[in-house]
N, C-alpha and C positions, 0 to 999 in steps of 0.2 A: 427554575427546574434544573435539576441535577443530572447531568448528561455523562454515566460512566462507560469509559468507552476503551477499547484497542483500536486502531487503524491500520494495523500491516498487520494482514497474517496471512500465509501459504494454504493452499488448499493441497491433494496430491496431483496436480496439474504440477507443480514445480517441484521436477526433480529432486532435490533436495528435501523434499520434506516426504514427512512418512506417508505411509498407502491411507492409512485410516483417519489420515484429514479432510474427511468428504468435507463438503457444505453442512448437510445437516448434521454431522459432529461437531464442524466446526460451531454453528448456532447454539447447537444444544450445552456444548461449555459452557458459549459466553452467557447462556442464560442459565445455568450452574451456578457461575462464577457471578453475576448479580449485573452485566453489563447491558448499558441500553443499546449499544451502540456498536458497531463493526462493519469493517470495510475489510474485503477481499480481495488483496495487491501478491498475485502470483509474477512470476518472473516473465516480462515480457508479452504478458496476453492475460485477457478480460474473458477468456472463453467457458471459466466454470462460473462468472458472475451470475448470469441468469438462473439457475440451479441455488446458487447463493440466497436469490433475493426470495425463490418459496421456502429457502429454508429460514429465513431471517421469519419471515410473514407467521411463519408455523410458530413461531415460539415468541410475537409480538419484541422483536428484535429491529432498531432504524437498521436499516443496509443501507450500505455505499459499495458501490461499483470500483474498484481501483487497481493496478496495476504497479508493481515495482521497474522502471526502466532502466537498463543497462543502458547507457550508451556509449557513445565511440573508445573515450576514454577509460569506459570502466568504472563510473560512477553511476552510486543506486541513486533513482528517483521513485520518491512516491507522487503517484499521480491521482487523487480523488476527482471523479466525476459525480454532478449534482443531477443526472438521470442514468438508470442501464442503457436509454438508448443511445444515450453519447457518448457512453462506454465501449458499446458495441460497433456504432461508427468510428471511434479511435482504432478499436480492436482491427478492424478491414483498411483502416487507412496504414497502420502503423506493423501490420502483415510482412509488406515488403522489405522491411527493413531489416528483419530478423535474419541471425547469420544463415548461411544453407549449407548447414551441417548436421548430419543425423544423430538423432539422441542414441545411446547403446545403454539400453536400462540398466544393462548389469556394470556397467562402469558411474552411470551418474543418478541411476534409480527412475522410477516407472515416470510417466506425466499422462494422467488418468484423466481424462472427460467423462462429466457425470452429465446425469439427465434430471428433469426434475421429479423425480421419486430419488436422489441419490443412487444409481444405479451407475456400471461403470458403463460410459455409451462408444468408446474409443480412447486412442491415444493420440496426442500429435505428436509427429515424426522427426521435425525441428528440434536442437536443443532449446531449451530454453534460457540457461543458464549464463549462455553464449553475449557478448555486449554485441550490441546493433549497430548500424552504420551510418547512426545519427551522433553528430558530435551536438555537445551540450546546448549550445543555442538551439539550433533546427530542430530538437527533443525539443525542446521550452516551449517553440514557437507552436509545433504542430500541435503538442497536445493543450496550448492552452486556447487556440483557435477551435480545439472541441470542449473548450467551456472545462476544460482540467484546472482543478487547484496542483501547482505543481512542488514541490520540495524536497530536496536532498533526506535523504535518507540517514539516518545513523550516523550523524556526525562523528559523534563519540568513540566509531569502533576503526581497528586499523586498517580494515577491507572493506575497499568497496566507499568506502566515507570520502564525502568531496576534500574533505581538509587534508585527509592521510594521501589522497590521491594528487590533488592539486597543491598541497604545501601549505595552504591560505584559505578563509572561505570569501569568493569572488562577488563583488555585488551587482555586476554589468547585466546579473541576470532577473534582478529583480524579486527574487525570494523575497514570500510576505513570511514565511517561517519558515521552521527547520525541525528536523526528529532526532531528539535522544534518544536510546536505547537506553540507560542508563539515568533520572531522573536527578540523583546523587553528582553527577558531572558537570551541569546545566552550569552554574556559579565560576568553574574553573577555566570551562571553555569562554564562557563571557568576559572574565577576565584576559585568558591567552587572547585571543582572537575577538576584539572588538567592533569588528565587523556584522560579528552576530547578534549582538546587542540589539533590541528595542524590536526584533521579530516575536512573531507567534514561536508557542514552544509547543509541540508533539510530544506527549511520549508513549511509544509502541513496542509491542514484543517482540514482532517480527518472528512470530513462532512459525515453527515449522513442524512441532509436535504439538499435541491436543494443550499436556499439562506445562507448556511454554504461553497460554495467550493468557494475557494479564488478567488479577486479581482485579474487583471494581474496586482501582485506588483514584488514578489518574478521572478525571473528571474535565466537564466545564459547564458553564449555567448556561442557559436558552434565558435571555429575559423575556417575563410577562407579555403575552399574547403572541410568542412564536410558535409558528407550527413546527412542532420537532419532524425532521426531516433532514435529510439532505443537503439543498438549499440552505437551508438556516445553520447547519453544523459548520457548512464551508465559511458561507461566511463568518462565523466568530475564531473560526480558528485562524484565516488570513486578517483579522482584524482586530483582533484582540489584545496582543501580544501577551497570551497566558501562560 
């Protein structure tokens, strides 16, 4: 079974991305766009997930729960969780971390909480955009102690990518894979950086507008008798090296 997917994309909870990125926009794309599959990794907080997952249910869309993390250094992490509710307890355990600095919408743009009708139910006050005051391990550890598939983000791009940040990609932390931006790159970086080599490969949009979440190109297979799910997506992507 053929599993077309994106795994990063912004709702307008992350500043940076447009106001009309509800959940159920975001859904109704990727079921548009032909995809089974999508996870909602806004910056630093799980708090539009739930809203996510009736919008996913509305349109027979898999949801995944996830989160993009900043941390100390300034490196993105994508962090997929295999329930909302372990999402949600990352979400209150990983609260305190975030910088205490206020967002100023007209400088970094709105961060909108919706409700499940898609409705706008608040704002948070926090930037989000801001990196946390978890350096890369104590990231790693916490969120994979709530059951997170964890992995660097956009290797490929100059911001924000562990490799343009850190020089090198590190293995002390035990990535079972990593995310291209960029699908086309995948060969140059395994070549440059060998290190990368023989991991799970991602590739996500990381949209932050509607017409940025990916066409169904990027796929991977469920073998015979798995329940498409959550659970089962995580594991072939930490295990597969696709």
């Amino acid at each position: 079974m053929k599993i077309f997917y994106d795994f990063h994309i912004h709702s307008c909870l992350s500043p940076c991305a447009s106001d009309d990125m509800t959940p159920f926009n975001i859904a109704g794309m990727g079921y548009l766009k032909g995809l089974s599959a999508m996870a909602l990794t806004d910056h630093n907080s799980c708090a539009n997930c739930p809203s996510f997952f009736k919008a996913c249910e509305r349109y027979s869309i898999i949801p995944i729960a996830g989160m993009e993390l900043s941390t100390a250094e300034d490196v993105h992490l994508v962090l997929l969780f295999r329930s909302l509710d372990s999402a949600m307890k990352f979400e209150s355990a990983f609260a305190p971390h975030r910088m205490d600095f206020p967002n100023n919408p007209e400088v970094f743009g709105n961060q909108f909480l919706t409700d499940e009708n898609d409705e706008i139910a608040g704002t948070e006050e926090k930037l989000l955009i801001a990196a946390s005051d978890l350096w890369m391990g104590d990231a790693v550890e916490l969120a994979r102690r709530h059951g997170a598939l964890v992995y660097p983000a956009h290797i490929d791009r100059p911001s924000n990518g562990i490799i343009a940040v850190l020089g090198d990609f590190p293995q002390e932390y035990g990535f079972e894979c990593v995310e291209f931006n960029d699908a086309s790159n995948r060969d140059g970086y395994f070549e440059k950086y060998p290190a990368v080599r023989g991991r799970g490969v991602v590739v996500s949009s990381d949209a932050h507008r509607l017409e940025m979440i990916n066409e169904a190109e990027n796929f991977l297979v469920l073998p015979d008798g798995a329940t498409p799910g959550a659970s089962a997506i995580l594991d072939l992507i930490s295990g597969s090296g696709m």
